[in-house]
C-alpha positions in Angstrom: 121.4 167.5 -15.9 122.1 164.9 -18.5 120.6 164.6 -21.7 119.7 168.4 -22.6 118.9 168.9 -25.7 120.4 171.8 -28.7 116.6 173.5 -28.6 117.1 173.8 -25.2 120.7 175.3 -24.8 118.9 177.6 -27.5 116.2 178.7 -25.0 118.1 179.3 -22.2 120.7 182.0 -24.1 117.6 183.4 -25.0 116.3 184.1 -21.2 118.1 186.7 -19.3 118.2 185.5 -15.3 115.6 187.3 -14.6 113.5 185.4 -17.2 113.4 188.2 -19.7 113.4 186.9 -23.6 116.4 188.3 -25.5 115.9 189.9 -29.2 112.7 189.0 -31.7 110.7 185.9 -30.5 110.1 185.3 -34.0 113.6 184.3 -34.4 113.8 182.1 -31.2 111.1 180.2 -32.3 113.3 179.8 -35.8 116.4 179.0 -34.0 114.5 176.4 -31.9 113.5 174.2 -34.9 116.3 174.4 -36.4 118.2 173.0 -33.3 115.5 169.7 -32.9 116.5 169.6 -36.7 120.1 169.2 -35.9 119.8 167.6 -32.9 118.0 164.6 -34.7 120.8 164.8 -37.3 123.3 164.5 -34.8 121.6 161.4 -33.5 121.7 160.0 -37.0 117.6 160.2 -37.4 118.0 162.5 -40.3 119.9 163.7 -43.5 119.6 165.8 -46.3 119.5 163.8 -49.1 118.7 165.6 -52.6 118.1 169.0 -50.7 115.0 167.3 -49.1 115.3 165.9 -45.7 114.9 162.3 -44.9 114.5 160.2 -42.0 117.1 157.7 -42.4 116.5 155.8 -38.9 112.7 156.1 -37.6 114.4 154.3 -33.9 113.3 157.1 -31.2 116.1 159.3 -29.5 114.6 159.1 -25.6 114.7 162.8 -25.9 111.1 164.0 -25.6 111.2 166.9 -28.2 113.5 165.2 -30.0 111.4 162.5 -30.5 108.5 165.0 -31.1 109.8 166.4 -34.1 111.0 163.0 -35.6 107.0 162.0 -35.4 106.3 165.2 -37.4 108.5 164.6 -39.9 107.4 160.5 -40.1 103.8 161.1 -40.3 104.3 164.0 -42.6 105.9 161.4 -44.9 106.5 164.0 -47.5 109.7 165.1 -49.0 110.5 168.9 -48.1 113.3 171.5 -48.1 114.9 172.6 -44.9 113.5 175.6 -45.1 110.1 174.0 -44.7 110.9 172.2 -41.8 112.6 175.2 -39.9 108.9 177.0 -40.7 106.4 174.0 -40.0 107.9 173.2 -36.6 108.0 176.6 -35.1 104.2 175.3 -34.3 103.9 175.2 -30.6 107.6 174.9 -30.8 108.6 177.4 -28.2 105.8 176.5 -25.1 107.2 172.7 -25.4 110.8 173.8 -24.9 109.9 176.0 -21.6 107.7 173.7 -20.5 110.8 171.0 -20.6 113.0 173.3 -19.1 109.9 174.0 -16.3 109.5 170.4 -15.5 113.4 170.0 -15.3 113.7 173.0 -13.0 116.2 174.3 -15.6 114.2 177.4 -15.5 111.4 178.6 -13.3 107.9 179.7 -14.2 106.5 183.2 -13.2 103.7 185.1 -13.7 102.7 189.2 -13.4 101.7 192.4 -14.7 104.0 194.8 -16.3 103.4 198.5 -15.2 100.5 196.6 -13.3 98.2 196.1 -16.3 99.7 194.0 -18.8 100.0 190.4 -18.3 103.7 188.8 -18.2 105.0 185.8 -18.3 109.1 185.5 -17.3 111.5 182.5 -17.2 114.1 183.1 -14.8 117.0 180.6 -13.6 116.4 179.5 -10.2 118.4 180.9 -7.6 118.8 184.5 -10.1 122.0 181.9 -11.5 122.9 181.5 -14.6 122.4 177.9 -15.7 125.8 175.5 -15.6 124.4 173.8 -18.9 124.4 177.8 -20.0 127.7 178.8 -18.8 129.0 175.4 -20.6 127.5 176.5 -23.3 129.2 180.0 -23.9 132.4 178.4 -22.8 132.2 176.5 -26.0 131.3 179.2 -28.2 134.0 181.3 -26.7 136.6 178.3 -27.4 135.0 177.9 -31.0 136.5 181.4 -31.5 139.2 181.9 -29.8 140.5 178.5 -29.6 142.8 176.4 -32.1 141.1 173.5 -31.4 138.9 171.7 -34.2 135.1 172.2 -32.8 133.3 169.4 -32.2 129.9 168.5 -34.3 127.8 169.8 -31.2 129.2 173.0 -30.5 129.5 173.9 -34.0 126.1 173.6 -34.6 125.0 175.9 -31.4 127.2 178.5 -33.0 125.8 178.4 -36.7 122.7 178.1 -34.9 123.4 181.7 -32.6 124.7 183.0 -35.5 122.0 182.7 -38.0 119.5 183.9 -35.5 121.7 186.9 -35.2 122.2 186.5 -31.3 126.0 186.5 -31.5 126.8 189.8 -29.9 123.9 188.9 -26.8 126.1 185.2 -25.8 129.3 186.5 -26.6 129.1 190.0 -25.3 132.9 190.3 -24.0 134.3 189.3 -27.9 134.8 191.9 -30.4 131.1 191.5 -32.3 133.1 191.7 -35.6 135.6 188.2 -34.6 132.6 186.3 -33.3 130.2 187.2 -36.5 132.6 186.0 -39.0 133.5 183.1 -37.1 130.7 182.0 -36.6 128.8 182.5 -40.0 132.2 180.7 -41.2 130.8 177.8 -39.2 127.3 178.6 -40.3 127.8 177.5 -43.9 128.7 174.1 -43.1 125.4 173.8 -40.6 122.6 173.0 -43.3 119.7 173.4 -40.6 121.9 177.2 -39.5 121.6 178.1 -43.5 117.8 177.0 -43.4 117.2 179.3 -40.4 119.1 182.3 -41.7 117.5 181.8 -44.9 113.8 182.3 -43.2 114.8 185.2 -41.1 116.2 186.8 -44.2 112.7 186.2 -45.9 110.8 187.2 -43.1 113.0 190.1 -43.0 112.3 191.0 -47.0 108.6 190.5 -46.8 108.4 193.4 -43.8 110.4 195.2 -44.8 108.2 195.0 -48.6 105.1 195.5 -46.5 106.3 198.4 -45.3 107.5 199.9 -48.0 104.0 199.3 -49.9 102.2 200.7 -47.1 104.1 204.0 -47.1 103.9 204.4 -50.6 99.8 203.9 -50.8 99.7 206.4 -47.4 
């Protein structure tokens, strides 16, 4: 398959073969906006310029989410952080990524009751295989830290990217944790989108943890 975009590579380390969603979905949905973020910065649609991003070529990318979150950011036609942008396009953000990798037959989707009572719905790879665009994937990761090579633009951002969603350990699981964390939250700081996730998470994080800590207290 040709043409697969970074929100997808994103979703499909999230999905175990069976079609079982790794870690907090909160965070996927994070990590997915923040990879149509890069993705259209890779394509030269956007920058940061003046820590607001900016659509410096409104020309379409023939990606369909790609192109989905370049129309959000047009029409929103107001000059935000980031940040913002990794929060506003969570919206809806993670039922158009499956539903790409559906129609692509990247992924297959299934429907049934856990324990027999409580709907599911699972995303598994066809065949009970892990996706080639996947294994590429992880190959690249592994080669970002191992290797000696300079990392290309792409592969670098999927590992700031894993990285700030705090998914290292799950793609990697065969590195020491340690070597692929600070490796790849070296790359992170170069990532702007990567920073913007982390940031949120981190936020998110705080405010929970805050929440809970105020609860307790009044208990």
């Amino acid at each position: 398959m040709t043409n697969v975009s970074l929100a997808e590579v994103i979703a499909l380390l999230a999905h175990d073969v069976d079609g079982v969603a790794r870690g907090t979905g909160t965070h996927l949905d994070y990590g997915l906006s923040g990879a149509q973020l890069m993705d259209l910065a890779l394509a030269g649609r956007i920058d940061v310029v003046g820590n607001r991003v900016a659509v410096i070529n409104p020309a379409a990318t023939g990606h369909p989410l790609t192109d989905a979150a370049l129309r959000q950011i047009r029409q929103d036609g107001r000059a935000r952080e980031p940040r913002d942008w990794v929060v506003r396009l969570t919206r809806g953000v993670r039922a158009m990524v499956l539903d790409r990798l559906v129609e692509t037959g990247m992924l297959r989707r299934d429907t049934d009751r856990l324990l027999k009572i409580f709907p599911r719905t699972r995303y598994p790879a066809p065949g009970g295989l892990e996706s080639p665009v996947e294994t590429q994937a992880r190959r690249r990761m592994r080669d970002a830290v191992t290797g000696s090579e300079p990392v290309d633009p792409s592969t670098a951002v999927l590992c700031a990217l894993v990285g700030a969603m705090g998914w290292a350990w799950r793609v990697l699981p065969d590195l020491p944790r340690r070597e692929v964390d600070t490796r790849f939250d070296e790359i992170r700081r170069s990532v702007w989108a990567a920073d913007a996730v982390r940031m949120v998470i981190d936020d998110a994080r705080a405010a929970s943890t805050a929440g809970t800590a105020a609860a307790a207290a009044t208990a």
